[in-house]
C-alpha positions in Angstrom: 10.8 2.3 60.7 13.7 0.2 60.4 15.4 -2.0 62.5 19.0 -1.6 63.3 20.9 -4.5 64.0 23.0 -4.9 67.4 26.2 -5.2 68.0 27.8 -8.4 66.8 28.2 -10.9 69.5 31.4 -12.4 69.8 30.6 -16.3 69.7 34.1 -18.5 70.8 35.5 -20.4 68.1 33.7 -23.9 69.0 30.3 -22.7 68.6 30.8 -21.6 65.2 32.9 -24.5 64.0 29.9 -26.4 64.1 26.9 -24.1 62.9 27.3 -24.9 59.2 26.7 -28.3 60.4 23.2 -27.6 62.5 21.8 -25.1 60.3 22.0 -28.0 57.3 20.2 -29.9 59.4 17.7 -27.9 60.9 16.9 -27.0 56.8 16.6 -30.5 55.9 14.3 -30.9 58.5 12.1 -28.4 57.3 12.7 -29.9 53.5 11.7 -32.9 54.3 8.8 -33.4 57.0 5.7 -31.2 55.8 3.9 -30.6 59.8 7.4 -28.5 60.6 7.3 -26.8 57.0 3.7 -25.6 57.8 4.6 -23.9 61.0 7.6 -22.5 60.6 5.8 -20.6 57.7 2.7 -20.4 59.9 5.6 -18.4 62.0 6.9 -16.4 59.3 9.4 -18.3 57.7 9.8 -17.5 53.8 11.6 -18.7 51.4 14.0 -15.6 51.4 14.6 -16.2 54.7 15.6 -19.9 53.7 17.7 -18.3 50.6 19.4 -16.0 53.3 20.9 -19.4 55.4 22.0 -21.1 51.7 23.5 -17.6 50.6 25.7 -18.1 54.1 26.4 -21.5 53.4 27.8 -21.3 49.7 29.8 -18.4 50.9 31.9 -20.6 53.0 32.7 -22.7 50.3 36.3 -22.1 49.3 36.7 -19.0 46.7 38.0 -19.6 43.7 39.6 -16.4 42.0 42.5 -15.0 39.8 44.7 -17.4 39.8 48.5 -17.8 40.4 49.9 -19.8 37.4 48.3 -19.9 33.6 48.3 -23.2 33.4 46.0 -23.1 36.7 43.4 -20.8 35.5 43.2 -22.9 32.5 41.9 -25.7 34.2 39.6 -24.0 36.8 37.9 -22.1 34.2 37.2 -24.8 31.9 36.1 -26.7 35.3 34.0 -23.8 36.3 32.5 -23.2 33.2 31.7 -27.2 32.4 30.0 -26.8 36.3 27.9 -24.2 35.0 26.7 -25.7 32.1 25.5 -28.7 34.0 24.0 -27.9 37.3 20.6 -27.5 35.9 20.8 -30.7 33.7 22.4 -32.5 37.1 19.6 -31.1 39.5 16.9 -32.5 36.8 17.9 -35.8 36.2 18.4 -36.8 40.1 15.2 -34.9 40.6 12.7 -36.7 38.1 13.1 -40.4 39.5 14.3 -39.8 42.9 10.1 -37.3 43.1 8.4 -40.7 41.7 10.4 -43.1 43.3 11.5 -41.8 46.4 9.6 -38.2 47.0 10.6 -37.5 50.9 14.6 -38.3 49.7 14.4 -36.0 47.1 13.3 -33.5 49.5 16.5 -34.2 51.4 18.8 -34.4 48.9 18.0 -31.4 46.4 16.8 -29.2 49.8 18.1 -25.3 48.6 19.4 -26.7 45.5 18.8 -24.7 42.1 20.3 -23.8 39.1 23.2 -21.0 39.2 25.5 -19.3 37.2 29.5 -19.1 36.8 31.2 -19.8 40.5 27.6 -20.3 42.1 27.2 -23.6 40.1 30.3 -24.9 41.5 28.6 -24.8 45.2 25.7 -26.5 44.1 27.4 -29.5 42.8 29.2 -29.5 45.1 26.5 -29.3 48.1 24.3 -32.2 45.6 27.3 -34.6 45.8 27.9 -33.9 49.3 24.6 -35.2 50.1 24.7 -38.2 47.4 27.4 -39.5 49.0 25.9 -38.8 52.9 23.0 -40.7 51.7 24.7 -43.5 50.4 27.4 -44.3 53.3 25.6 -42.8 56.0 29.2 -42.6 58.1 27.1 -41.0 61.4 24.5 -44.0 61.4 21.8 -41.1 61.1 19.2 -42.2 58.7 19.6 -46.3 59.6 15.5 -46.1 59.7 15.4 -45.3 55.4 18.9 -47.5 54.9 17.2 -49.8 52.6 15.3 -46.9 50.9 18.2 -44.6 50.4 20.4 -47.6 49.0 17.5 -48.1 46.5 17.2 -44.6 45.4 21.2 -44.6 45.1 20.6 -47.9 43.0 18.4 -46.3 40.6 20.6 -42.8 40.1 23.3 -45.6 38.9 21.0 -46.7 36.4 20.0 -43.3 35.0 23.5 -42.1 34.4 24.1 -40.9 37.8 27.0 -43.6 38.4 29.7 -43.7 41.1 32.2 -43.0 38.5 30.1 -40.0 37.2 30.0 -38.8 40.9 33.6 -39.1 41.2 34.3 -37.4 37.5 31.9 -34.5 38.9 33.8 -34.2 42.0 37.3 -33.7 40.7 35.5 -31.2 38.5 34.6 -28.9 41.6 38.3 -29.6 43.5 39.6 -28.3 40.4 37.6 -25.0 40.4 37.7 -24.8 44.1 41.9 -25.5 43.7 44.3 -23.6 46.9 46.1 -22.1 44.3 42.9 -20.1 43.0 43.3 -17.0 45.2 43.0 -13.3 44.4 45.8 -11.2 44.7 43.4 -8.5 46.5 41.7 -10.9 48.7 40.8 -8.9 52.0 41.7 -11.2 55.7 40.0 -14.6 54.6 39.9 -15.6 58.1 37.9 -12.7 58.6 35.5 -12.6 56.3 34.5 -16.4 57.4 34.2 -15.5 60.5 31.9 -12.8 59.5 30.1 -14.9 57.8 30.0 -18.1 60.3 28.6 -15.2 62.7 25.8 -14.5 60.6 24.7 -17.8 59.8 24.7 -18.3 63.8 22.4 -15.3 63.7 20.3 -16.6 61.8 19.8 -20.2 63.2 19.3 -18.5 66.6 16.2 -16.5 65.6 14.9 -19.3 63.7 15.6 -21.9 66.1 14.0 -19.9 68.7 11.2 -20.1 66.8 10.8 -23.5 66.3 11.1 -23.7 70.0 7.7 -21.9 70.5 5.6 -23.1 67.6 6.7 -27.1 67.2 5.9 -29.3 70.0 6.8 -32.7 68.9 9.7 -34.1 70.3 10.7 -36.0 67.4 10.3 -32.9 65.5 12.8 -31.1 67.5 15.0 -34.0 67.6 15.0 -34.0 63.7 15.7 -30.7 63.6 18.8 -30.4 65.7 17.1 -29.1 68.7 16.6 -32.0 71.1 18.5 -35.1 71.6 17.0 -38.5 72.1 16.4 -39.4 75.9 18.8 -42.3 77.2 17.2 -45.6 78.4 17.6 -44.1 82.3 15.5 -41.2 81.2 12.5 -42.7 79.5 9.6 -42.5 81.4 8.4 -45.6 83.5 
C-alpha cells in the first residue's frame, strides 16, 4: 500500500527563506562527524534520501534556458559545456589531497558533490566554490575551532592548481551559464515553482530533523546539526 502525501502546508515566507540554509547544514553535519552518520542510517536514512534534499537544492539554483539574444547563448553554452567537461576533473583534484591531508574537510567540502552532466555540472561547481570560499573566509565565524586547518587545506589547493585566480576564472564561468538573460520563453510562474520547491525541501528537513531529535542525544551533535543552539553563560549549569 502506498502512502499518499497530505495536503501541502502553507509555510509563511520567513521560514522558507531560510531552509536552504539549515538543510546544508544539517547535511554537512551528517558528512562530516561519523557517530551522527551511523544513526541517522541506523534510523533509516539512505543515500536516496540524501540525493532527494541535493535534488531540491540544485533546483533552486537559477535556470539557465533558451536564451534571448545569439550572442548570449553563445556564451552560456560554451560556459555550460566547459562546466561539464570539468566537474569531474574539479571534484578529483580537490578531493585527492584535501582525503590525505585534511580527510574530515574533505567531507565538508565535497558533501553531495559528484560528477553531472550538461546544466547539472553547472550546480556543482557552483555549490564546490561556494563552500571553497566559506571555508576560506569563514564570514559567520562558524568553524574558528579548524581556522588554522582550513587555511592549510586552502594553502595546499593553491599549490595543486586550485588557485584563487582559478576559483575566480571558474566562477565567472558559472555567472555566465547561470546569466538573467537565460530564460525560456515557456517558463511556467518561476516564483511558483520555487516555492514549490522551497516547500519540499522543508518537508523533507522536517521528517528528518525529527528524526535526529529521537535517535542523537549529544548536545553538540544537535548543535552541529542546526538543531540546538549553544547555551549562554547565564544558562550553563552551576
Amino acid at each position: 500500500m502506498t502512502t499518499e502525501p497530505g495536503p501541502t502546508p502553507d509555510f509563511s515566507d520567513d521560514i522558507l527563506e531560510h531552509i536552504a540554509e539549515r538543510v546544508f547544514r544539517f547535511q554537512t553535519a551528517i558528512a562530516v562527524i561519523p557517530e551522527i552518520r551511523t544513526l541517522m542510517v541506523q534510523a533509516g536514512m539512505t543515500n536516496a534520501d540524501i540525493e532527494e534534499a541535493n535534488g531540491l537544492l540544485h533546483a533552486l539554483l537559477p535556470k539557465a534556458a533558451a536564451p534571448s539574444a545569439d550572442v548570449i547563448a553563445t556564451k552560456a553554452a560554451a560556459a555550460i559545456a566547459e562546466l561539464d567537461q570539468l566537474d569531474g576533473p574539479l571534484l578529483a583534484r580537490v578531493e585527492a589531497p584535501l582525503r590525505r591531508y585534511h580527510p574530515q574537510l574533505a567531507s565538508f567540502v565535497l558533501a553531495g558533490l559528484s560528477s553531472q552532466q550538461g546544466r547539472a555540472a553547472v550546480g556543482v561547481v557552483s555549490q564546490l566554490l561556494q563552500r571553497l570560499e566559506l571555508v576560506e573566509h569563514d564570514p559567520k565565524g562558524e568553524r574558528k575551532d579548524t581556522r588554522a586547518a582550513d587555511l592549510e587545506a586552502i594553502a595546499l589547493l593553491e599549490r595543486r592548481g586550485i588557485t584563487q585566480a582559478e576559483r575566480q576564472r571558474l566562477a565567472k564561468l558559472v555567472e555566465t551559464a547561470l546569466s538573467p538573460d537565460m530564460v525560456e520563453a515557456d517558463l511556467v510562474d518561476e516564483d511558483l515553482d520555487r516555492r514549490k520547491t522551497l516547500v519540499a525541501l522543508k518537508l523533507w528537513f522536517d521528517d528528518w530533523s525529527s528524526v535526529a531529535r529521537t535517535v542523537i542525544k549529544k548536545r553538540s551533535h544537535l548543535i552541529s546539526l542546526g538543531l540546538a543552539s549553544r547555551r549562554s553563560k547565564s544558562e550553563a549549569p552551576d
